[in-house]
C-alpha positions in Angstrom: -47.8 6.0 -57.1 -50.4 8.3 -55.9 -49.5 12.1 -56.2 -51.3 12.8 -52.8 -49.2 10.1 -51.4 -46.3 12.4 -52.2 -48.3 15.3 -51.1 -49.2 13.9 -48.1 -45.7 12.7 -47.4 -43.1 14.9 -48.6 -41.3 15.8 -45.3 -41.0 11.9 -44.8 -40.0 11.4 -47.9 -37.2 14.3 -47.7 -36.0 13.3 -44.5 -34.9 10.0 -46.0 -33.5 11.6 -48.9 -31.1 13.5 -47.0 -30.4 11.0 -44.3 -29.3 8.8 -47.6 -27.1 12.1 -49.1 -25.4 12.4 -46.0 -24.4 8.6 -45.2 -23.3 8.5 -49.2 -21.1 12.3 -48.5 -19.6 10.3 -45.5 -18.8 7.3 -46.9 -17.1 9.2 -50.4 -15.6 11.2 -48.0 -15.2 14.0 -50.6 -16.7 16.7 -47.8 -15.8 16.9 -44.5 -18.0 14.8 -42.1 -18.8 18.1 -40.2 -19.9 20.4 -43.4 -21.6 17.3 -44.7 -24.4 17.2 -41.2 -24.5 20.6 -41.1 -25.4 20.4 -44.8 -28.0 18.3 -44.0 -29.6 20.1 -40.8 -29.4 23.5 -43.1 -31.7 21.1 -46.4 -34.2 20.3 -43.5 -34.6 23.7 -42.2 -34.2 25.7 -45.3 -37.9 23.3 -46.4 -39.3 23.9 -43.0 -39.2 19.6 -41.6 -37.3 21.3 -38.8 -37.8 24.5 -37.0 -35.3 26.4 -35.8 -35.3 25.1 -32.1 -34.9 21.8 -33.5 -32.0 22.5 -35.8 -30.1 24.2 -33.0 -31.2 21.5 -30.4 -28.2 19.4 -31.3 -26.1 22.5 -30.7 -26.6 22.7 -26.5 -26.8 19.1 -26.4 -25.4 18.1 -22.8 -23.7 14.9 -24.4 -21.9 16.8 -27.5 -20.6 19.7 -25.3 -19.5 17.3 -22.8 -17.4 15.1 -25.8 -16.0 18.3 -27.2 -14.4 19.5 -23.7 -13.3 16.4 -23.1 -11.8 16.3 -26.8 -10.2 20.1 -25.3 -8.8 18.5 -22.2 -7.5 15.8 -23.9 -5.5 18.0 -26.1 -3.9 19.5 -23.1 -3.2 16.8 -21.4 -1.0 16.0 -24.7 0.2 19.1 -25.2 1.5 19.2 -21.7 3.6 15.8 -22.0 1.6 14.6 -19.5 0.4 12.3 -21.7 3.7 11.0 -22.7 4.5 9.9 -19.4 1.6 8.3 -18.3 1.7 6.1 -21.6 5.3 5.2 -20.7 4.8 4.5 -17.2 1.9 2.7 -17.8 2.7 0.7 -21.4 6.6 0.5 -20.2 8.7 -2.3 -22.1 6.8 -5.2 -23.9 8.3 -8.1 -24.3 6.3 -9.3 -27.2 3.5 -8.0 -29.7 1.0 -9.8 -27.8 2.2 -7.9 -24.5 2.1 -5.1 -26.0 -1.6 -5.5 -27.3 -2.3 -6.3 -24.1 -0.9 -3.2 -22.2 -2.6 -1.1 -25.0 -5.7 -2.3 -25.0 -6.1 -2.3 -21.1 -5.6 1.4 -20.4 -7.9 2.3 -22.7 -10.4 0.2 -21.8 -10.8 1.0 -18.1 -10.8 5.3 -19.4 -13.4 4.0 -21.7 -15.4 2.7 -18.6 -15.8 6.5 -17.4 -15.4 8.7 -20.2 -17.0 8.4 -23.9 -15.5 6.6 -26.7 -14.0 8.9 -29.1 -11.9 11.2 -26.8 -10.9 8.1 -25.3 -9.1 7.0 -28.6 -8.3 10.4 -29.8 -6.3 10.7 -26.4 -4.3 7.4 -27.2 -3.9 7.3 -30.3 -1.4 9.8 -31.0 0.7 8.6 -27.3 0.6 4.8 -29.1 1.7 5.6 -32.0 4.8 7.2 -30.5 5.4 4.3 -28.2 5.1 1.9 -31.2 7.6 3.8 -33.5 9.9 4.0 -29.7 9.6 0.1 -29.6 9.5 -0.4 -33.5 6.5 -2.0 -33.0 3.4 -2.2 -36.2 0.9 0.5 -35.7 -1.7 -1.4 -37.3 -1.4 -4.4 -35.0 -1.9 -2.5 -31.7 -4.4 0.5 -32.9 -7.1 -1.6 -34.2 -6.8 -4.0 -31.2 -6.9 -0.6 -29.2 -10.5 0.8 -30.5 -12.6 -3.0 -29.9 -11.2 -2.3 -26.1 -12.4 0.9 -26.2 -15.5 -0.6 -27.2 -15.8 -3.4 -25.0 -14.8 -1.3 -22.3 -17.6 1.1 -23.0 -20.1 -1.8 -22.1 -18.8 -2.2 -18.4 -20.2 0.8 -16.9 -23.7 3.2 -17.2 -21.9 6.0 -18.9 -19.2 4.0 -20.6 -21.7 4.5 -24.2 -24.6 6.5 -25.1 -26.3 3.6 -25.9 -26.4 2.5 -21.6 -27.3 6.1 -21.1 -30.9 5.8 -23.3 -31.5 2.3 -22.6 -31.5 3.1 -18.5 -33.7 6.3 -19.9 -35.8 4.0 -21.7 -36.0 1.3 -18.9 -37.1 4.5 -16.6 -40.1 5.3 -18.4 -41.0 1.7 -18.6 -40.6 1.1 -15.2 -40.1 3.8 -13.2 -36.1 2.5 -12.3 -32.8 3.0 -14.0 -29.9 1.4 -13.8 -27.1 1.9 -11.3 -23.6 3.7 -12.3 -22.1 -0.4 -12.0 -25.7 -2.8 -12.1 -24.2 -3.7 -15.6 -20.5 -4.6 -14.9 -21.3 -8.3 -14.0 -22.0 -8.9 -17.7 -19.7 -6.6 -19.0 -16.1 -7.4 -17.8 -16.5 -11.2 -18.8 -17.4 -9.9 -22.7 -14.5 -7.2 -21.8 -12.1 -10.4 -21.0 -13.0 -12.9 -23.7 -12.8 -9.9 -25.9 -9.2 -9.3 -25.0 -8.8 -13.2 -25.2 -10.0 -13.1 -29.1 -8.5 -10.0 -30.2 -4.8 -11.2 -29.2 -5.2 -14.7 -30.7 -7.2 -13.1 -33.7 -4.6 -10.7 -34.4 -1.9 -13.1 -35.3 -3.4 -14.2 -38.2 -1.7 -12.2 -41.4 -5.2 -12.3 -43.0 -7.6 -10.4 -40.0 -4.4 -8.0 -38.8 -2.0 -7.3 -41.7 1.4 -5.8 -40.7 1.0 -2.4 -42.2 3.8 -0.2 -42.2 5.0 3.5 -44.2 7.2 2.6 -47.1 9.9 5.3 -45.6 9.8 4.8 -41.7 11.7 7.2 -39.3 14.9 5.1 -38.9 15.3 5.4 -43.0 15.0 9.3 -42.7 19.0 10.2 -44.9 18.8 13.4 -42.7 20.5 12.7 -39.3 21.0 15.8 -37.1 23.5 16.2 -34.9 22.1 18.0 -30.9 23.3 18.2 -27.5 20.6 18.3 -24.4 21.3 19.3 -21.1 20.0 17.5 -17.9 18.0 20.2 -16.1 19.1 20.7 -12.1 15.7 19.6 -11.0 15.6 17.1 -13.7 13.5 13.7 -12.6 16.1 11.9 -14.8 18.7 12.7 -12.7 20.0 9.5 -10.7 18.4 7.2 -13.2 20.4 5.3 -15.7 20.1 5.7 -19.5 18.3 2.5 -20.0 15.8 3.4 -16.9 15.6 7.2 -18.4 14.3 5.7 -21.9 17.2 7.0 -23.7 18.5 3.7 -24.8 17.7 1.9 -28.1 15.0 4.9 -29.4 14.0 4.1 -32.7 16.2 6.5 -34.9 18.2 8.1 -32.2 21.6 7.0 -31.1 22.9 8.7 -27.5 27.0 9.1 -29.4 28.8 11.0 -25.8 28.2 12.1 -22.8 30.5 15.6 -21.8 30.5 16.1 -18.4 32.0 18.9 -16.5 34.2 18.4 -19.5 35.0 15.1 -19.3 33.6 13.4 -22.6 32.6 10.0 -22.4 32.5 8.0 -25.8 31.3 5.1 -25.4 28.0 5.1 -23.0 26.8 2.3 -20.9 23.1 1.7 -20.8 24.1 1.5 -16.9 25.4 4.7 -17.3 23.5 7.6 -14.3 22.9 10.7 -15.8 23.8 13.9 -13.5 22.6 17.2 -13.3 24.5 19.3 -15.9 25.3 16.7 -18.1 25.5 17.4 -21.7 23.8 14.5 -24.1 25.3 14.5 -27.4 22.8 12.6 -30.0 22.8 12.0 -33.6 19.2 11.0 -35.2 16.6 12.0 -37.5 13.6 14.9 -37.2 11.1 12.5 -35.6 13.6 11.5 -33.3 14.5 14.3 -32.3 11.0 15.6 -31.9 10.6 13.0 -28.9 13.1 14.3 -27.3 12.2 17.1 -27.1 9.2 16.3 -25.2 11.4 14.3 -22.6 11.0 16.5 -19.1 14.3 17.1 -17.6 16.0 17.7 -21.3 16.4 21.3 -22.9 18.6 21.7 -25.8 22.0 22.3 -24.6 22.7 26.1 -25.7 21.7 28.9 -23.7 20.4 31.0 -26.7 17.0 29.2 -26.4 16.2 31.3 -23.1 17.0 34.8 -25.1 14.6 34.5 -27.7 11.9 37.3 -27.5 8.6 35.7 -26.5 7.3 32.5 -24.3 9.0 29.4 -25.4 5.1 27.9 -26.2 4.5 29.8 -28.8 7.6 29.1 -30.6 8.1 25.8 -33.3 10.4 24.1 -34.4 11.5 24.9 -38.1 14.2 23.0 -41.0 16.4 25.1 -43.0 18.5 24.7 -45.8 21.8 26.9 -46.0 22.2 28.5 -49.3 25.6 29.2 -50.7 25.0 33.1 -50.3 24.2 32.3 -46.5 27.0 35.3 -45.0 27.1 32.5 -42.0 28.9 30.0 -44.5 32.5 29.2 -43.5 32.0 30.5 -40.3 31.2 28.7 -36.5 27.5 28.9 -35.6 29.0 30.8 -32.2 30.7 33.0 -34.5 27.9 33.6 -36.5 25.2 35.3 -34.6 22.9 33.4 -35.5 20.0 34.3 -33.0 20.5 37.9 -33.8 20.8 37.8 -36.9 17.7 35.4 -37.7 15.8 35.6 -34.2 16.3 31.7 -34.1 18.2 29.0 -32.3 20.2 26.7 -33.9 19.5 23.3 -31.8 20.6 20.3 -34.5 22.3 20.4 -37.9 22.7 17.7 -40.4 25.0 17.4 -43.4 24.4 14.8 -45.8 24.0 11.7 -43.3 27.7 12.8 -41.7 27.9 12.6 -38.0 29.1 15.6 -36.8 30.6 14.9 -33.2 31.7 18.3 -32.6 29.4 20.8 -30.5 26.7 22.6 -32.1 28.5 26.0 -31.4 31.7 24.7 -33.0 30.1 23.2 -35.9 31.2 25.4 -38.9 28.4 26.0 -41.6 28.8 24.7 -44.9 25.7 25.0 -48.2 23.7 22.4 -48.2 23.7 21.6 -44.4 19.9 20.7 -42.9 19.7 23.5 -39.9 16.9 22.4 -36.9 15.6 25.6 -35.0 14.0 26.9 -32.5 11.9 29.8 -33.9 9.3 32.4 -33.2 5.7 32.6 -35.4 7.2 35.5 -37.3 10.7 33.6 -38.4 9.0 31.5 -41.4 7.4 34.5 -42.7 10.6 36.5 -43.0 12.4 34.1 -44.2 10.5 31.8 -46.9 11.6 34.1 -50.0 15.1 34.9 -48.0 18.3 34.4 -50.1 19.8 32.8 -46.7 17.8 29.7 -47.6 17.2 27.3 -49.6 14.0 26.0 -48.1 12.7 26.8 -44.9 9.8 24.6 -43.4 7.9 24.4 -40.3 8.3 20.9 -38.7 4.2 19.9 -37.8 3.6 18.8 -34.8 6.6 20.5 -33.0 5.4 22.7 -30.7 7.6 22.8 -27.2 5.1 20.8 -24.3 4.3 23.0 -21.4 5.4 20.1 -18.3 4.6 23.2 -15.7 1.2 23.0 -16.6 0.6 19.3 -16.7 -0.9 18.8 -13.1 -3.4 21.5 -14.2 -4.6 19.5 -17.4 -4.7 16.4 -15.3 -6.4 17.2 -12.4 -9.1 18.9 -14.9 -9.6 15.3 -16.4 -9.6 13.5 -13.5 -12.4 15.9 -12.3 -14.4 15.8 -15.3 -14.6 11.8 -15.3 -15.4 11.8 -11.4 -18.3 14.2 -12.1 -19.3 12.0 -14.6 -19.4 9.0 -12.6 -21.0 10.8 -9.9 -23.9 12.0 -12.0 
């Protein structure tokens, strides 16, 4: 080929070079997505195809800043459990898979309507999978399901995609009129509905939707830990029975007792209502247990957890093995000290899958036992190369939700997709 035709055309030629570097880094996936587009932008300006306006353009882009506060909001509205009961409320008790597909695909499609794609799944994602594993249900069959609704639902609305969006900016400059928040919502619920239609009938074939599930779930965890929770006094639970309250049949949780005012009662009746004060006795494993912690209305049962030094937000929950030089060996974990000593609350132990029905305080330490606690951010740092401890590991994921601040997260959202739609 002609050298001047290289010449002539080198910032073309580049351009397509490192459009097709970038796709091939993304696909690999040896790089992280982001490092792997910023890689690119930095190629293009570094041999001058972009200036630096251009390069930064992307940056104070209305619709990225508007995905990434949404992607902030929605992490509140998570980490404030708010999220938790809106999925429960609104997914509640399927009957069957395919009414379960159904419930999770519908939510997400009519958030998808006002609010852009990807928040919308990174919001329900991590709420379905929880209410999956609650109603032992396969992941794969409802989250896939999940992101075509998300999709289809996009396609009801002007600023359901960014693709509506450029084609009404498009249609403006052609004609001088764009289209109207709903002009395209007579075409799109009819696609959103035979959509649904197909993905339900598709998804029971074993060849389009396989069953995917972890080779160790939660229920085969050998660890189960033994914890009390105490029904708040302005608890929403209270009045509701266990079955109504969600504590009945969680996947890897088993409600063993109920003490109240002393009175212990054995064997619980899903018809069973729960009053203020009452102490839960439970036996399951870590996942489990995370759940319920995020339950408003239930606080671990001892009253250490309200004496630890700092806000209970920026504490986590942490596993640790007793060693046989522990000086708390042989001895009660009320006789122990142990938030003293440690600067840690004891909320759940577990001893070689034995179910310990006495109360945590009573429980009498032995080497080996599984400890569940309630810790501040400098407790793993003092106490990984402790002599205490076998092992001592943060447990991901398990930081406390803040329920006090949940009308703030939601009323935030709710704002930012009415703004949207009035736009």
């Amino acid at each position: 080929m002609n050298p001047a035709f290289w010449l002539e055309h080198w910032q073309a030629i580049l351009t397509a070079g490192v459009v097709a570097a970038t796709l091939l880094a993304l696909l690999l996936g040896r790089r992280a997505p982001d490092m792997a587009m910023i890689g690119a932008v930095v190629v293009l300006l570094a041999f001058g195809v972009l200036t630096p306006a251009e390069a930064l353009a992307g940056m104070s882009n209305e619709g990225m800043l508007t995905v990434a506060a949404l992607f902030v909001v929605a992490a509140a509205v998570d980490r404030t459990g708010a999220l938790s009961v809106l999925i429960d409320r609104g997914l509640g008790q399927p009957r069957s898979l395919a009414e379960a597909q159904l419930r999770t695909m519908t939510i997400p499609a009519v958030l998808s309507g006002f609010m852009n794609n990807t928040p919308v799944v990174a919001l329900m994602v991590p709420a379905v999978r929880r209410w999956a594993r609650k109603h032992q249900l396969s992941v794969s069959k409802l989250l896939m399901p999940m992101n075509d609704a998300v999709v289809l639902g996009g396609l009801c609305t002007l600023i359901g995609t960014s693709t509506n969006v450029v084609v009404s900016g498009l249609l403006n400059d052609k004609t001088g009129q764009s289209l109207g928040m709903f002009d395209i919502t007579w075409l799109g619920v009819p696609l959103l509905a035979v959509g649904f239609v197909y993905l339900i009938t598709a998804s029971k074939s074993r060849w389009l939707l396989k069953d995917r599930r972890p080779a160790m779930s939660a229920g085969d965890d050998p660890r189960e830990y033994s914890l009390e929770m105490l029904v708040e006094p302005d608890s929403p639970l209270i009045g509701r029975t266990i079955e109504q309250a969600g504590l009945r049949g969680l996947h890897g949780l088993f409600l063993m007792e109920i003490d109240r005012a002393g009175h212990v009662r054995a064997a619980v009746e899903p018809t069973e209502r729960l009053e203020s004060g009452d102490r839960l006795v439970f036996v399951g494993v870590v996942d489990s247990v995370l759940e319920l912690q995020k339950i408003r209305g239930l606080r671990p049962a001892t009253d250490q957890v309200f004496q630890l030094d700092g806000p209970r937000s920026e504490r986590t929950l942490v596993e640790a093995v007793v060693s046989n030089s522990c000086p708390l060996v042989g001895r009660t974990i009320r006789a122990g000290q142990f938030r003293s000593n440690y600067e840690a609350v004891i909320i759940a132990v577990a001893r070689n899958g034995e179910r310990l029905r006495k109360k945590i305080g009573d429980i009498v330490l032995q080497p080996g036992d599984t400890l569940l606690l309630e810790a501040g951010p400098r407790f793993l740092n003092r106490q990984r190369t402790s002599r205490d401890f076998y092992l001592v590991s943060e447990v991901a994921g398990a930081k406390p939700p803040r329920h006090n601040l949940a009308w703030i997260a939601c009323t935030i959202l709710a704002a930012m997709v009415l703004a949207a739609t009035l736009e």
